[in-house]
C-alpha positions as CSV (number, residue, x, y, z in Angstrom):
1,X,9.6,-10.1,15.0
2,X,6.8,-10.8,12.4
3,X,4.1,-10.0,15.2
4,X,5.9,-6.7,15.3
5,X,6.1,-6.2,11.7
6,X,2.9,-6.6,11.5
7,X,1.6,-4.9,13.9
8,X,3.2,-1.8,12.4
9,X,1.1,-2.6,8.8
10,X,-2.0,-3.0,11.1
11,X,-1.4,0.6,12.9
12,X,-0.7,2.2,9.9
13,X,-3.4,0.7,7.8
14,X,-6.3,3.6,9.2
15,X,-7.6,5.0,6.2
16,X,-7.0,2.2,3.4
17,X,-10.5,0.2,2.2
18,X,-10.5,-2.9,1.0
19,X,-13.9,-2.6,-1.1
20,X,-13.9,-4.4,-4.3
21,X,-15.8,-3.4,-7.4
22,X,-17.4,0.3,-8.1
23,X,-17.7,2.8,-5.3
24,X,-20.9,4.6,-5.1
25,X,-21.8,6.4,-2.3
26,X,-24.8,9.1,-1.8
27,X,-24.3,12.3,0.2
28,X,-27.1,11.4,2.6
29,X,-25.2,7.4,4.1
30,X,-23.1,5.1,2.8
31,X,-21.6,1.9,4.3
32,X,-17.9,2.8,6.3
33,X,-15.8,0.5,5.4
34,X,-13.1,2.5,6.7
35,X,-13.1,1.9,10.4
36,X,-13.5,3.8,13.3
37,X,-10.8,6.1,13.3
38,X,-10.4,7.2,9.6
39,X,-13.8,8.4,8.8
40,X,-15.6,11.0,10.9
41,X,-13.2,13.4,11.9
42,X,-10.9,12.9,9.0
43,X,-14.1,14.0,6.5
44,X,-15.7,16.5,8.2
45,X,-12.5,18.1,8.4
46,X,-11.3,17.7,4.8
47,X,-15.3,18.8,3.4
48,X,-15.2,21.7,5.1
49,X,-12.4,22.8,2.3
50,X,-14.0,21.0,-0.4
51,X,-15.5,23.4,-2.9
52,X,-18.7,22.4,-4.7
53,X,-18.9,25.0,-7.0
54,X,-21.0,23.7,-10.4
55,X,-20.9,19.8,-9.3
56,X,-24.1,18.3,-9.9
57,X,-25.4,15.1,-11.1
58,X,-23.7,12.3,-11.6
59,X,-19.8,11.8,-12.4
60,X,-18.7,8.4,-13.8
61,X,-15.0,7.3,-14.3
62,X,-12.8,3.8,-14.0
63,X,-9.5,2.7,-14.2
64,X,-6.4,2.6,-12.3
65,X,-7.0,-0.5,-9.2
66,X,-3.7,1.3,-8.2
67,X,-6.0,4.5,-6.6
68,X,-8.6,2.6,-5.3
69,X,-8.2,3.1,-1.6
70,X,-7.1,6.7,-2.3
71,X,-10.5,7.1,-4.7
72,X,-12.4,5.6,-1.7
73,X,-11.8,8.4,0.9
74,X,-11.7,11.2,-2.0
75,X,-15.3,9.7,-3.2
76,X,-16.1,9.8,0.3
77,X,-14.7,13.1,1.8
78,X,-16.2,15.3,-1.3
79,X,-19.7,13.6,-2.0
80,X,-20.0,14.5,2.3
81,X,-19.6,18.1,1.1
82,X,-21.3,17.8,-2.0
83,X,-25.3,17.0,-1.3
84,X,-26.9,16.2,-4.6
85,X,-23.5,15.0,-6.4
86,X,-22.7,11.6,-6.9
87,X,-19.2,10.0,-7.8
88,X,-19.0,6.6,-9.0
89,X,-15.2,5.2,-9.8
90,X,-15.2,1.4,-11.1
91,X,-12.0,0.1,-10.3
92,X,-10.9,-2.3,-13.3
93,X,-7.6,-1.5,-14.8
94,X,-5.6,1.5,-16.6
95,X,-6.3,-0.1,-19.3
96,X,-9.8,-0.2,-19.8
97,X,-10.0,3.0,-18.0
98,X,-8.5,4.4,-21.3
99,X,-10.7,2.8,-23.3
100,X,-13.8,3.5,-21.6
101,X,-12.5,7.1,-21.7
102,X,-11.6,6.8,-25.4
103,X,-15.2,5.8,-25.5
104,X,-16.4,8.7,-24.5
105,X,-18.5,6.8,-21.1
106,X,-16.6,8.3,-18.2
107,X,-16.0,11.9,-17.5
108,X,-12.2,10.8,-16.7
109,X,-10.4,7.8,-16.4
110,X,-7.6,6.9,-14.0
111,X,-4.1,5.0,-15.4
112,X,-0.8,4.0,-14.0
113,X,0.7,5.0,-17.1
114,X,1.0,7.8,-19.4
115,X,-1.1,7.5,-22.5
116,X,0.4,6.4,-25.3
117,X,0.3,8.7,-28.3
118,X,-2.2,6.4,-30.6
119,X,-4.6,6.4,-27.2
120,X,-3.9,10.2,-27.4
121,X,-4.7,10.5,-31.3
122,X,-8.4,8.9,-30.6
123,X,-9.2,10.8,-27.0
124,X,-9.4,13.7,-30.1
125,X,-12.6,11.8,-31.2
126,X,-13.9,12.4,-27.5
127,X,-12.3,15.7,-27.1
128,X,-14.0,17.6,-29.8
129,X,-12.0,20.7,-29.6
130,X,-8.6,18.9,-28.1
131,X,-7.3,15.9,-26.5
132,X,-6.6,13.7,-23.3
133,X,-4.2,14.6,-21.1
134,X,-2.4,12.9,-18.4
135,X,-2.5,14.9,-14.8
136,X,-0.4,13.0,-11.6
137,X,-2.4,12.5,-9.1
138,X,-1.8,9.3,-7.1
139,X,1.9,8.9,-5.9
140,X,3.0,5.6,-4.5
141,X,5.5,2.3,-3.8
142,X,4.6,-0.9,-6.0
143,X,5.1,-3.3,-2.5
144,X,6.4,-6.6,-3.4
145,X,4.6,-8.9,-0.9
146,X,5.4,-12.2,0.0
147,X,4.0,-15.1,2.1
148,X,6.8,-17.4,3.5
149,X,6.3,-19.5,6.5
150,X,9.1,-18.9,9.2
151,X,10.4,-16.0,7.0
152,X,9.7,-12.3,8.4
153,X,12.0,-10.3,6.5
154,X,13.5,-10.3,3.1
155,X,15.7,-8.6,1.1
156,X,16.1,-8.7,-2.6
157,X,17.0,-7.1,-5.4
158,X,16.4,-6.0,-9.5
159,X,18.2,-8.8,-11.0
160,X,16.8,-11.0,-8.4
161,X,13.5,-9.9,-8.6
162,X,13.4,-10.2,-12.4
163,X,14.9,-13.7,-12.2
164,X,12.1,-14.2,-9.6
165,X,8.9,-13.5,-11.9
166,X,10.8,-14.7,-14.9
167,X,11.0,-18.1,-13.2
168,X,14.5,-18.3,-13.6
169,X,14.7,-18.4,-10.0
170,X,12.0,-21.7,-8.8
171,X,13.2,-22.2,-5.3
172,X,13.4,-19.8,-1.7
173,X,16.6,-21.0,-1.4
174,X,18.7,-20.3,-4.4
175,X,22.2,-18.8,-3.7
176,X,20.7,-15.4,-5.2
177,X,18.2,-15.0,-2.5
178,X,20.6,-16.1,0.2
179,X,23.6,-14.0,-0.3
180,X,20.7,-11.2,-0.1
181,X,19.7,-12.6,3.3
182,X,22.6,-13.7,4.9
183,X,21.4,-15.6,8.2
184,X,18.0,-16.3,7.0
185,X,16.6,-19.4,7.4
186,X,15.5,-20.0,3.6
187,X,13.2,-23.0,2.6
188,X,13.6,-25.4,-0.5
189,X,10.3,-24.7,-1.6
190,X,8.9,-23.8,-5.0
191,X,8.3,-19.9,-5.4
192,X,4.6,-19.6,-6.4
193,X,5.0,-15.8,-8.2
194,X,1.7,-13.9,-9.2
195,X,0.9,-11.5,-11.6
196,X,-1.7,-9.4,-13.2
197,X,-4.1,-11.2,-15.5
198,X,-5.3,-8.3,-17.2
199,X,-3.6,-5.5,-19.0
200,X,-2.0,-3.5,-15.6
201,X,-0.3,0.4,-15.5
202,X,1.4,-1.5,-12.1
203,X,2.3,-4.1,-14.6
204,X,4.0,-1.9,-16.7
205,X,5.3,0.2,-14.0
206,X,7.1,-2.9,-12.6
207,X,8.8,-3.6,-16.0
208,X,10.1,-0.2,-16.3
209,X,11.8,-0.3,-12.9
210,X,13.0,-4.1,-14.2
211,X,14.1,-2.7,-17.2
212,X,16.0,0.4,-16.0
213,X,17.5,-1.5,-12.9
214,X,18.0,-5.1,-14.4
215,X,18.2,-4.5,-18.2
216,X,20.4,-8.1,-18.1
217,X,17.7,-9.9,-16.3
218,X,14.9,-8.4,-17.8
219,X,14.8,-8.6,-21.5
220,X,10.8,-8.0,-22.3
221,X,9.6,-4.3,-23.1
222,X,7.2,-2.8,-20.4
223,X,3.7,-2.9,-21.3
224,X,0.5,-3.3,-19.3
225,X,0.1,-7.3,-20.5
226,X,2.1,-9.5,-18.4
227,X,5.1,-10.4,-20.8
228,X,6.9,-13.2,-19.3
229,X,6.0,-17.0,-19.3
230,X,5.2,-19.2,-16.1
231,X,4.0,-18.2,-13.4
232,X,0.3,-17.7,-12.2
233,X,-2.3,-14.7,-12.8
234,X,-4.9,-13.1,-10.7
235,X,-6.9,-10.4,-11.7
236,X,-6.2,-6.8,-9.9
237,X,-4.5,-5.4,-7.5
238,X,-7.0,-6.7,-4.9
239,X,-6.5,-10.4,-6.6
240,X,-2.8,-10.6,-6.4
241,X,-3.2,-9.7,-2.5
242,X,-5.3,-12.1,-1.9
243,X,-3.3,-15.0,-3.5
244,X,-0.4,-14.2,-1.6
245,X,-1.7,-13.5,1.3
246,X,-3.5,-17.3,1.2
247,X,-0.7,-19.5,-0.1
248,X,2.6,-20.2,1.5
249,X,5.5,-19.7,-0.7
250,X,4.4,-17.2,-3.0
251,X,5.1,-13.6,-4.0
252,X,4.0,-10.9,-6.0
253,X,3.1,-7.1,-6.7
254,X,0.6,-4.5,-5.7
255,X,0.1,-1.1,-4.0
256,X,1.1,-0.6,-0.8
257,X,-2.4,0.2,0.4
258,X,-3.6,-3.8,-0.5
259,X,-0.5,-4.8,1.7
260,X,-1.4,-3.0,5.0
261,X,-4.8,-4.0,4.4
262,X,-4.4,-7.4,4.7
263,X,-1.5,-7.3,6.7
264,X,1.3,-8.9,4.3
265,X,4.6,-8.5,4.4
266,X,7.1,-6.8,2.1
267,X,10.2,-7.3,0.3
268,X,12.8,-4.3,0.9
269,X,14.6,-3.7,-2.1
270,X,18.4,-3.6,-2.3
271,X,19.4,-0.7,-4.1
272,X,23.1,-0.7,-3.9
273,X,23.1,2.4,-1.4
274,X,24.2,2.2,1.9
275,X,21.1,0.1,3.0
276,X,17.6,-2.0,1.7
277,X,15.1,0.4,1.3
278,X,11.3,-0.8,2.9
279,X,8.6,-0.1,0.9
280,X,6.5,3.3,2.5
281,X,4.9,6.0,1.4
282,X,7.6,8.0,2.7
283,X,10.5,6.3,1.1
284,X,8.6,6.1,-2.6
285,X,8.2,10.2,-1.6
286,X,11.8,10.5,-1.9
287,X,11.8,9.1,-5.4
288,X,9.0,10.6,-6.8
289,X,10.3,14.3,-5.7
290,X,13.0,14.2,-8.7
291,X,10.2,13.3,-11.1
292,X,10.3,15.6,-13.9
293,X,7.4,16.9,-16.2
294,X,8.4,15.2,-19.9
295,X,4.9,15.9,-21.0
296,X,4.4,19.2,-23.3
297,X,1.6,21.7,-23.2
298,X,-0.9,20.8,-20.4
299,X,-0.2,17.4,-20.3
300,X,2.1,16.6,-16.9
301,X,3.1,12.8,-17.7
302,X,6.4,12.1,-15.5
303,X,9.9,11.1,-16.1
304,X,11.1,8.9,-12.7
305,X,14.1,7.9,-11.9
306,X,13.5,3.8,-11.1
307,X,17.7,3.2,-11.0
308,X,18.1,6.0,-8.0
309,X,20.3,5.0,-4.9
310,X,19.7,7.8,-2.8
311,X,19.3,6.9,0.8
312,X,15.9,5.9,2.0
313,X,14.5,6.2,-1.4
314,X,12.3,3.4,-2.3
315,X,12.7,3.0,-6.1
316,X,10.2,0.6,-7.2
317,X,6.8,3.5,-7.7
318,X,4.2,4.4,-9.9
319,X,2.2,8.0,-10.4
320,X,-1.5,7.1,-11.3
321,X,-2.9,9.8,-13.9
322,X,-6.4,11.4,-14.7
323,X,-6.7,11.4,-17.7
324,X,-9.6,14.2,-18.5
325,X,-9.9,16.2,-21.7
326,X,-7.9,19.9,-21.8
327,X,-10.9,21.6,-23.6
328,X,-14.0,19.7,-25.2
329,X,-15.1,18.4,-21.7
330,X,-18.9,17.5,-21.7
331,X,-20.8,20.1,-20.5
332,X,-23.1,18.2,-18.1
333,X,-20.2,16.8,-16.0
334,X,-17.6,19.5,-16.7
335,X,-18.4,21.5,-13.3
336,X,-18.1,18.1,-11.2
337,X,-14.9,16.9,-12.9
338,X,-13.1,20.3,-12.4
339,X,-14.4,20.5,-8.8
340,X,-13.9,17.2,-7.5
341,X,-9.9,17.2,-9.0
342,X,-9.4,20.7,-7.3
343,X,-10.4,18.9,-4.3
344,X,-8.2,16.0,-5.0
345,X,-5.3,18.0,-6.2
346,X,-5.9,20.3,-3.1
347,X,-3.4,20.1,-0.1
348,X,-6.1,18.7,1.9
349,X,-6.8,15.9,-0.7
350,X,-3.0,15.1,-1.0
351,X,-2.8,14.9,2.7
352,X,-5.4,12.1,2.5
353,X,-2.9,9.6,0.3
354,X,-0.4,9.2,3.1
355,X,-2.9,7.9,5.3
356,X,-3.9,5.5,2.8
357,X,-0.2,4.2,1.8
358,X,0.2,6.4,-0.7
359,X,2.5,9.2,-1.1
360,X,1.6,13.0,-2.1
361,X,2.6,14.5,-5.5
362,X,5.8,16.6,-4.8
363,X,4.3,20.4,-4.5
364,X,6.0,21.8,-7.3
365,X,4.3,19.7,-9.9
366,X,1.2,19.3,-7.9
367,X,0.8,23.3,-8.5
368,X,0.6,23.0,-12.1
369,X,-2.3,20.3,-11.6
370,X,-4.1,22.4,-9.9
371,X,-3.3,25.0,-12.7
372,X,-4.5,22.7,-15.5
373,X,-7.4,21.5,-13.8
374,X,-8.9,25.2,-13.0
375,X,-8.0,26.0,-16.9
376,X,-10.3,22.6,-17.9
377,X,-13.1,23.5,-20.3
């Protein structure tokens, strides 16, 4: 049963990198680091729709760790299309995404969460003649991996969960986690739970779905600095994975992407619908499509729904942003910002996330990106 399980993260895994640090990559080589069958076909299909129009130079931006695998292909696909045009991402954190955009050093930044209105107030120092603005682009399940010898399945739940990385719950075999797994085979063994060591957007992402789905469990508000005491921190996305996937008896939280790539296995999440949901980029799809826009003017942050219990829908996401200026863009990297977001934004760029793990913005919305991002200036 786990061979299988994993066999199906290792056939499904085509597409996802697992490249740490900033991507740069020039339109005449790079290193593929994304195996045999998700690179040649897959971008000299998706270039030849990928218009260059003004791109030139070089395009900086950082954030979001969420989007790196998905800002690995993109980077890929468009600079294959693009000759002259680099695109460098530096995957760090929402967090300092923000404030290296708030700084004025990228041309956009990426950011599991909305900005806030003060981060908003000084983007209008950058922005000259408006402001940041927050444009969906990544959708996607927060996986909750774990590494349990002689344990290939697992079911939990909000309040269980929220117990878990509160360390209120220290042991694999508390009555919590059994009457969730009824005929499992649970160790007494101390739960080793990892989290972010830097401020996160999947950080704070988790605590809203903790807050809306286990408001008695979960008592600390949801922001990108890991809240609750205990436990142990790794830094990104990439870190967390690695942790788990190295010590027996531990858990924690990441983008789907980092779990296929290094084959862990995930929690399904007990709703209370008619079944556990698994963690796949179809499933968090099903979520994400009754996200509505809550953001005014161009700005397209998202209201979801973490407390749904429709069936198959995987309730535990995130939407990573770009965040970009609406007018007072730089001039010198205007034409590669609006090009390369058209081509992200573009069916053919959406298409790219499912391959990855991710899962597509729902069409509806996705059309007034593509709106705002043609209306940039």
């Amino acid at each position: 049963m786990k061979l299988q399980r994993k066999n199906r993260l290792r056939a499904t895994a085509l597409g996802a990198l697992a490249v740490s640090g900033a991507l740069v990559l020039t339109a005449c080589g790079s290193d593929d680091n994304t195996g045999a069958d998700a690179g040649g076909d897959k971008t000299s299909a998706a270039a030849s729709n990928i218009k260059c129009d003004d791109a030139k130079g070089q395009l900086r931006a950082s954030g979001s760790s969420a989007q790196k695998n998905a800002m690995d292909l993109w980077v890929k696909n468009y600079m294959a299309a693009c000759s002259g045009v680099e695109v460098n991402y530096s995957s760090s954190s929402s967090g300092e995404g923000i404030v290296a955009f708030n700084q004025g050093t990228v041309g956009f930044a990426g950011s599991d969460s909305a900005l806030k209105p003060e981060e908003v107030a000084e983007s209008k120092k950058i922005c000259k003649t408006g402001q940041g603005i927050n444009l969906p682009m990544v959708g996607g399940p927060i996986a909750v991996g774990f590494h349990l010898e002689g344990v290939d399945k697992l079911t939990l739940d909000a309040p269980t969960l929220a117990k878990i990385f509160d360390t209120k719950i220290k042991k694999w075999n508390d009555p919590a986690i059994a009457k969730l797994n009824e005929g499992a085979k649970l160790p007494d063994k101390p739960i080793q739970a990892f989290h972010r060591s830097e401020d996160s957007g999947t950080t704070q992402n988790l605590g809203k779905y903790l807050n809306a789905a286990a408001p008695s469990d979960w008592k600390y508000e949801a922001e990108k600095k890991w809240p609750a005491p205990g436990g142990q921190a790794a830094s990104g996305s990439s870190g967390i994975a690695s942790q788990v996937k190295a010590v027996d008896g531990s858990i924690g939280y990441f983008e789907l992407s980092y779990a296929k790539s290094q084959e862990i296995t995930t929690v399904d999440i007990n709703t209370g619908g008619a079944a556990p949901v698994e963690a796949t980029s179809e499933n968090a799809s099903k979520a994400i499509a009754a996200a509505k826009v809550k953001g005014t003017g161009k700005d397209l942050a998202l209201d979801l729904d973490y407390t749904t219990k429709a069936e198959g829908a995987y309730p535990l996401v995130l939407v990573t942003y770009e965040v970009v200026c609406d007018t007072g863009n730089k001039a010198d990297t205007l034409g590669t910002v609006k090009s390369f977001l058209t081509y992200t934004a573009s069916a053919e760029g959406q298409k790219v996330l499912t391959d990855a793990g991710y899962a597509p913005i729902p069409e509806a919305i996705n059309a007034k990106v593509r709106e705002t991002v043609a209306g940039l200036s």
